[in-house]
C-alpha positions in Angstrom: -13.8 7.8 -8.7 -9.9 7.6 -9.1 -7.8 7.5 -5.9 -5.2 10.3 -6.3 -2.5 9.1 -4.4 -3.0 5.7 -6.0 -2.0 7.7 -9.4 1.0 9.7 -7.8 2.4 6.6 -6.4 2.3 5.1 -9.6 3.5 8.1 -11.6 7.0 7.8 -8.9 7.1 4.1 -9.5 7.4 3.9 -13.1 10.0 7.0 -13.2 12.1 5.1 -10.7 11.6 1.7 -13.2 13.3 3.9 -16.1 15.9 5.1 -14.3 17.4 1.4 -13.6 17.8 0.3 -17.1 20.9 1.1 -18.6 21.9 3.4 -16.1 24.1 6.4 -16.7 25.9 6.0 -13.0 29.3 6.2 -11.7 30.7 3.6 -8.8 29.7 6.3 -6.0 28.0 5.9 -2.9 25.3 8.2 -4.2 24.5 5.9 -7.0 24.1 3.1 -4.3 21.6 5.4 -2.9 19.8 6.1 -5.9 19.8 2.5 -7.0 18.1 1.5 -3.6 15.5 3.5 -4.1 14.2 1.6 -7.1 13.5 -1.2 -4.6 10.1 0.4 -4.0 9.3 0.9 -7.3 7.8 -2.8 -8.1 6.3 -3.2 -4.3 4.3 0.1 -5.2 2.6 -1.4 -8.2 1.6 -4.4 -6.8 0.4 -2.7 -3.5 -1.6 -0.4 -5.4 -3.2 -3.1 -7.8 -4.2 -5.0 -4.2 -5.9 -2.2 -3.4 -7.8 -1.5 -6.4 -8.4 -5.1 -7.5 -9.4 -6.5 -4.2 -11.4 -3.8 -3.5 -13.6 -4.1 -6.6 -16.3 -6.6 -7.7 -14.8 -8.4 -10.8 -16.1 -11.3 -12.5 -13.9 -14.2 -13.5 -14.7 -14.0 -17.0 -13.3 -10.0 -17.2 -10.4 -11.7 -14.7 -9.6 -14.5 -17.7 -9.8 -11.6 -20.5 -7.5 -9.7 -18.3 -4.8 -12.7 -17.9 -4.9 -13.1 -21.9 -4.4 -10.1 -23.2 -1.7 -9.3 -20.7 0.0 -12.6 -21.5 -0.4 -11.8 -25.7 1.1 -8.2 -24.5 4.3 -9.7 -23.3 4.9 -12.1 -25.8 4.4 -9.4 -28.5 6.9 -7.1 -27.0 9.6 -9.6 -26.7 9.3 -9.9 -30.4 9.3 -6.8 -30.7 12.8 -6.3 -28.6 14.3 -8.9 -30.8 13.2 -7.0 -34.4 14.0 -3.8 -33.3 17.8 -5.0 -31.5 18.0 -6.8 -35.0 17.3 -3.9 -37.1 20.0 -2.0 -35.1 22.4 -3.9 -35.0 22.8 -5.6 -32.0 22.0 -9.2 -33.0 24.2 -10.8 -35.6 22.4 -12.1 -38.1 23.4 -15.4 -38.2 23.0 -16.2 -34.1 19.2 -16.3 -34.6 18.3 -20.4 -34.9 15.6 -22.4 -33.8 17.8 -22.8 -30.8 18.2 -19.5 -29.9 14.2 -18.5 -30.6 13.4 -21.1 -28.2 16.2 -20.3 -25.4 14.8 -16.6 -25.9 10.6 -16.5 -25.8 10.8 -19.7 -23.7 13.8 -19.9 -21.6 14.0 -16.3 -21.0 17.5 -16.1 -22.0 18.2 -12.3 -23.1 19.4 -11.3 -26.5 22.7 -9.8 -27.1 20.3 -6.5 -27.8 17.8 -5.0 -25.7 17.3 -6.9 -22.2 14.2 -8.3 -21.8 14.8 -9.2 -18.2 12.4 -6.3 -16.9 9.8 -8.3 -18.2 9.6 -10.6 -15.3 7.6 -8.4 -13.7 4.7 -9.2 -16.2 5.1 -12.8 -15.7 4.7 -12.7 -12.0 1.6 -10.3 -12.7 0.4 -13.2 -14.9 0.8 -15.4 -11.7 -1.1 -12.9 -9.3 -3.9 -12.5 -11.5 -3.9 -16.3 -11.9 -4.0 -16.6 -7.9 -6.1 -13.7 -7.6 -10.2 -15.2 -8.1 -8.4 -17.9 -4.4 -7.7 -14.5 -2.7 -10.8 -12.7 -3.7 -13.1 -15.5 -2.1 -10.7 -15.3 0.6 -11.6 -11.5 1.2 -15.2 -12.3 1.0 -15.7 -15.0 2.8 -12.8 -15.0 5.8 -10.5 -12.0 5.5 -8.2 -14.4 8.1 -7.5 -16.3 5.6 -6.0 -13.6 3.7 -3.3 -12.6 7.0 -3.0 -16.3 6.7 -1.5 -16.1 2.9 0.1 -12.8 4.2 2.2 -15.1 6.5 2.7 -17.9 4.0 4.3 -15.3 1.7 6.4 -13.2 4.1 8.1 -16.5 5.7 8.4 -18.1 2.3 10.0 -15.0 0.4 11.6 -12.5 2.7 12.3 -14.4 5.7 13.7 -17.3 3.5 15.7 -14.5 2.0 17.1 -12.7 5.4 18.3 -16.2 7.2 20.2 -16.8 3.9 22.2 -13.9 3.8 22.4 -13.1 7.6 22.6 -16.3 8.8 26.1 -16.7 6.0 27.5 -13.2 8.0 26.8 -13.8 11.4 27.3 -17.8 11.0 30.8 -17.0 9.9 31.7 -13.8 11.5 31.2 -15.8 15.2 32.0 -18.9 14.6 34.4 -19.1 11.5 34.3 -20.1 7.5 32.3 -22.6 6.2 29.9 -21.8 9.5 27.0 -20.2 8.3 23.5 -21.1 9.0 21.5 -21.6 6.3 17.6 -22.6 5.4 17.9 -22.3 1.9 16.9 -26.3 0.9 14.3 -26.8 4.1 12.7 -23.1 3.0 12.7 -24.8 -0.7 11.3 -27.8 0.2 8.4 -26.1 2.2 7.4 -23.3 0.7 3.8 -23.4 -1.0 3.8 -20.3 -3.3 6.6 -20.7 -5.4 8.6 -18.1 -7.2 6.0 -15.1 -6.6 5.1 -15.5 -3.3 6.9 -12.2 -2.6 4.6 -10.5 -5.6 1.4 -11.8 -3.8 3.0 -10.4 -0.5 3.3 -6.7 -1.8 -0.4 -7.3 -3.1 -1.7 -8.6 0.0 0.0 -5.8 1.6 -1.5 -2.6 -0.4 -5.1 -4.1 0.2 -4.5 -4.2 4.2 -2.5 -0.4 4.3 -5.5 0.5 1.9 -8.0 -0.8 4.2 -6.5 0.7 7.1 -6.3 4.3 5.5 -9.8 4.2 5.1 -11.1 3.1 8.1 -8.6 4.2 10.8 -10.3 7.2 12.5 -6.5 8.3 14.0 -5.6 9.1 10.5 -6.2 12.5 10.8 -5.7 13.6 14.2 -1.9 12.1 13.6 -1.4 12.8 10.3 2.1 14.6 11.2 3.0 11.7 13.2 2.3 8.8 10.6 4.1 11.2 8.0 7.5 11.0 10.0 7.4 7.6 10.9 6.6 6.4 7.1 9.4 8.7 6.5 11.4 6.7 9.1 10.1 3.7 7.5 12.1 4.5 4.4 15.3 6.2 5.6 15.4 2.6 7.7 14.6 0.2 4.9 17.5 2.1 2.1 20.0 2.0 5.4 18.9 -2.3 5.5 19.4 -2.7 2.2 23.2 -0.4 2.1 24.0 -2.7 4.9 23.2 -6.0 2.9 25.0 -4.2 0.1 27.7 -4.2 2.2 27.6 -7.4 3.7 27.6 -9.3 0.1 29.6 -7.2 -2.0 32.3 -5.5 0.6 31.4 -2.1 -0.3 28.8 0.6 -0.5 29.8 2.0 -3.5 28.0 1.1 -6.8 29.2 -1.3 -8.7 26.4 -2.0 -11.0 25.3 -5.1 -9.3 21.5 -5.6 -7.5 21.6 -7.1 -3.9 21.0 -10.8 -4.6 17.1 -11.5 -4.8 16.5 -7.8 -3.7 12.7 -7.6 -3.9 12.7 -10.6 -1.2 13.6 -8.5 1.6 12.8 -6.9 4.2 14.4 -3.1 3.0 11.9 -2.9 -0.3 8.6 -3.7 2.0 9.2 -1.0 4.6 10.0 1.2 2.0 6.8 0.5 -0.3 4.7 0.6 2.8 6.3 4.0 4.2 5.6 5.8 0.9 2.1 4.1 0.5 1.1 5.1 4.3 2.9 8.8 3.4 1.5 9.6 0.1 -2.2 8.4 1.6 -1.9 11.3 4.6 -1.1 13.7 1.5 -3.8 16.1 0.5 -3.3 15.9 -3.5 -5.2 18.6 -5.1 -6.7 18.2 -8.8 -5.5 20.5 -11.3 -3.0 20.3 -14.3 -0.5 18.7 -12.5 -2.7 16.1 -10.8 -3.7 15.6 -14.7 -0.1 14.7 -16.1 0.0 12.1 -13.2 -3.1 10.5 -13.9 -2.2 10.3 -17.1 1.4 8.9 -16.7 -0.7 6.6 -14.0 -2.9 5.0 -16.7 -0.5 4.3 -19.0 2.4 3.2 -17.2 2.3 -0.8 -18.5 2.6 1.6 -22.1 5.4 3.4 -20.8 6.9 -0.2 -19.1 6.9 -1.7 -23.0 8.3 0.9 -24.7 11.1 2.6 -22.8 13.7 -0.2 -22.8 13.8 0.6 -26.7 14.4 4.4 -25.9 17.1 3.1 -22.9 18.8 0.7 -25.0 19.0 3.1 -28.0 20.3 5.8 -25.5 22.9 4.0 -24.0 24.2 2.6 -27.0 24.1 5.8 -29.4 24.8 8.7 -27.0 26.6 7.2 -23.0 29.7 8.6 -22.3 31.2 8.3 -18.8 31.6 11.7 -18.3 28.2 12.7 -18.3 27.2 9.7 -16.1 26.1 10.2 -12.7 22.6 10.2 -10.4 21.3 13.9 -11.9 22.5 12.4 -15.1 20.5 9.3 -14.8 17.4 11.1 -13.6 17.3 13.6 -16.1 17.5 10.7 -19.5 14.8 8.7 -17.2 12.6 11.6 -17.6 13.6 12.1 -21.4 12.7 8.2 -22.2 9.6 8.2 -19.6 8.3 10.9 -22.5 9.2 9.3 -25.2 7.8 6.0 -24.5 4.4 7.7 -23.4 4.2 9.7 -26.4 5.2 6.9 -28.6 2.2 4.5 -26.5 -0.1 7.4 -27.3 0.9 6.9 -31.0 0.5 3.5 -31.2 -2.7 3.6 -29.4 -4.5 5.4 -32.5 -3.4 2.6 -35.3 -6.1 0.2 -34.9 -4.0 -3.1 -35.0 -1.2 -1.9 -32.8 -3.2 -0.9 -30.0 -3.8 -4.1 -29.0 0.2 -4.1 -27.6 -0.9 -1.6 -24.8 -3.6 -1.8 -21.6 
C-alpha cells in the first residue's frame, strides 16, 4: 500500500530540483526566496527513502542489485550529457582527449555543455545504500544505535558547517579580522562519515519523523497545532538560510550563487522536517490528481536524468533576460518536468534503453 504523502512530497521535491538548473531569475530578493526553497528539495528524498527503505524487509542481494544498476544509471547518463552537449554544439570537437574523458567520468569535472554537477546526488545515494544493510541491523537489533549515527552525522555535517561560518562572523565582528573561530581541520580530522554524512542524516531523519507519525497518538487531537509549527519550522529555516546569505555574500539579493555547502545546515533540515511533519497531518484524497502525483512520484529518478537536457537546451535556445524571473522560472520547470517524464515514458518502451531509468 503506497503512502500518499510520501508521493506528494516527492512530486514537490523534484519540481523544486528543475527549477534550480539553469534558472530564468533576476538578482531580486524574491529569487533568493525562491532559491531557498530548493534547500528542501534533496532532504525530502532522502527522508522519504529512510522511511520506506528502513521500514521494509530487504534482502542484501536485492540491496546489491539495487547499488548496481543505480551506479550503471549514472554512468550511462553522463555519457549521455557529453553526446548530446556534443551533438549541439556545446563541446568543441577537438577538447575531447583522453585527458578530458578521464577529468570528466572520473574526476567529475563538468563539460563546457550540460552540467553534470546535479548528479552528485546519485553518488551520495550510492553511498547510503552502501551504508544502508550497517543501519538496517542497527534498526533491528538496537534502534539506539541508530540516534547514535543520527548524532555522528548532525555534529560531523551541520554543526561542522554552522561553527564554520558563524564562528568567521561573530569571531570577527567582536573581536576583529583575522579573529574567527574556526573547527574546520579538528571537525576534518574527526569526523567518521565522510563526505555524506549529511545524506545519511536526512535518511536517518525521515525514518524517526516517519516512525513518530505512525505511532504518536497526539497526532490527531493536534493536528492544527503540529500544522502551524511545521509551518514555523519552514518560515524559520528560509529566514536561517537569508541570514547566512547575508552573512557570506553581503546581500540578500540573488546573485546566482548557493550558500557555501548549503545542504549542511541547519535551514534545509528544519525545512525538510516541517514539510514532512505537515504534509503527514494532510488528509490526501485518491482521485485523478492523487494519480498524476503518484505517477510523477515513481518516476522522478526518470525525470532527474532527463531534464537537465530539456534545461540546458532551454536556456541556451530560448533565455532572454526579459522574461526571467521567479513565475518565469516556475512556469519552464513545469514545461521540462513534462518533458522529461514523457520522454522517460518513451524510453521506457524500447527494450535496451529502459535499462537507463528505475
Amino acid at each position: 500500500m503506497r503512502i500518499r504523502y510520501y508521493d506528494w512530497l516527492e512530486a514537490v521535491a523534484i519540481f523544486l530540483v528543475c527549477t534550480i538548473h539553469q534558472v530564468w531569475l533576476k538578482g531580486t530578493v524574491a529569487s533568493s526566496v525562491a532559491i531557498t526553497l530548493v534547500s528542501m528539495a534533496v532532504p525530502l528524498f532522502f527522508m522519504v527513502h529512510g522511511a520506506l527503505l528502513l521500514n521494509k524487509e530487504i534482502s542484501a542481494k536485492k540491496q546489491l542489485k539495487r547499488y548496481g544498476k543505480v551506479l550503471f544509471q549514472v554512468l550511462a547518463w553522463n555519457a549521455i550529457y557529453l553526446l548530446y552537449s556534443y551533438a549541439a554544439g556545446g563541446i568543441e570537437p577537438g577538447s575531447i582527449t583522453l585527458g578530458f574523458l578521464y577529468n570528466y567520468f572520473i574526476g567529475f569535472v563538468n563539460s563546457t555543455g550540460i552540467n553534470s554537477g546535479h548528479l552528485w546526488f546519485i553518488y551520495a545515494l550510492l553511498a547510503v545504500y552502501a551504508f544502508f544493510p550497517l543501519l538496517k541491523v542497527c534498526k533491528d537489533h538496537n534502534e539506539k544505535l541508530l540516534k547514535y549515527i543520527w548524532l555522528m552525522c548532525f555534529v560531523s555535517s551541520i554543526v561542522r558547517q554552522e561553527v564554520l561560518l558563524w564562528g568567521g562572523y561573530l569571531g570577527e565582528l567582536f573581536f576583529g579580522p583575522n579573529k574567527a573561530f574556526n573547527i574546520e581541520d579538528f571537525m576534518r580530522n574527526l569526523s567518521p562519515l565522510g563526505e555524506y554524512a549529511h545524506c545519511i542524516l536526512f535518511f536517518l531523519t525521515g525514518y524517526f519523523l516517519s516512525q513518530w507519525v505512525q505511532t504518536s497518538p497526539a497526532a490527531k487531537q493536534h493536528r492544527t497545532r503540529y500544522m502551524l509549527l511545521c509551518l514555523l519550522a519552514v518560515v524559520a529555516g528560509i529566514l536561517l538560510i537569508m541570514t547566512e546569505r547575508y552573512i557570506e555574500f553581503g546581500q540578500l539579493e540573488y546573485n546566482w550563487k548557493p550558500v557555501t555547502a548549503l545542504y549542511k545546515r541547519v535551514g534545509p533540515l528544519l525545512m525538510a522536517s516541517g514539510m514532512f511533519v505537515l504534509f503527514s497531518q494532510l488528509d490526501f484524497k485518491d482521485g485523478k490528481l492523487y494519480q498524476i502525483v503518484k505517477t510523477i512520484s515513481i518516476h522522478t529518478l526518470d525525470i532527474f536524468y532527463i531534464h537537465v537536457i530539456y534545461a540546458w537546451s532551454f536556456y541556451r535556445w530560448f533565455y532572454r533576460h526579459d522574461l526571467a524571473g521567479v513565475l518565469p522560472n516556475f512556469l519552464r520547470a513545469a514545461v521540462v518536468m513534462v518533458l522529461a517524464f514523457l520522454t522517460g515514458q518513451i524510453i521506457r518502451k524500447i527494450p535496451v534503453l529502459k535499462k537507463l531509468l528505475a
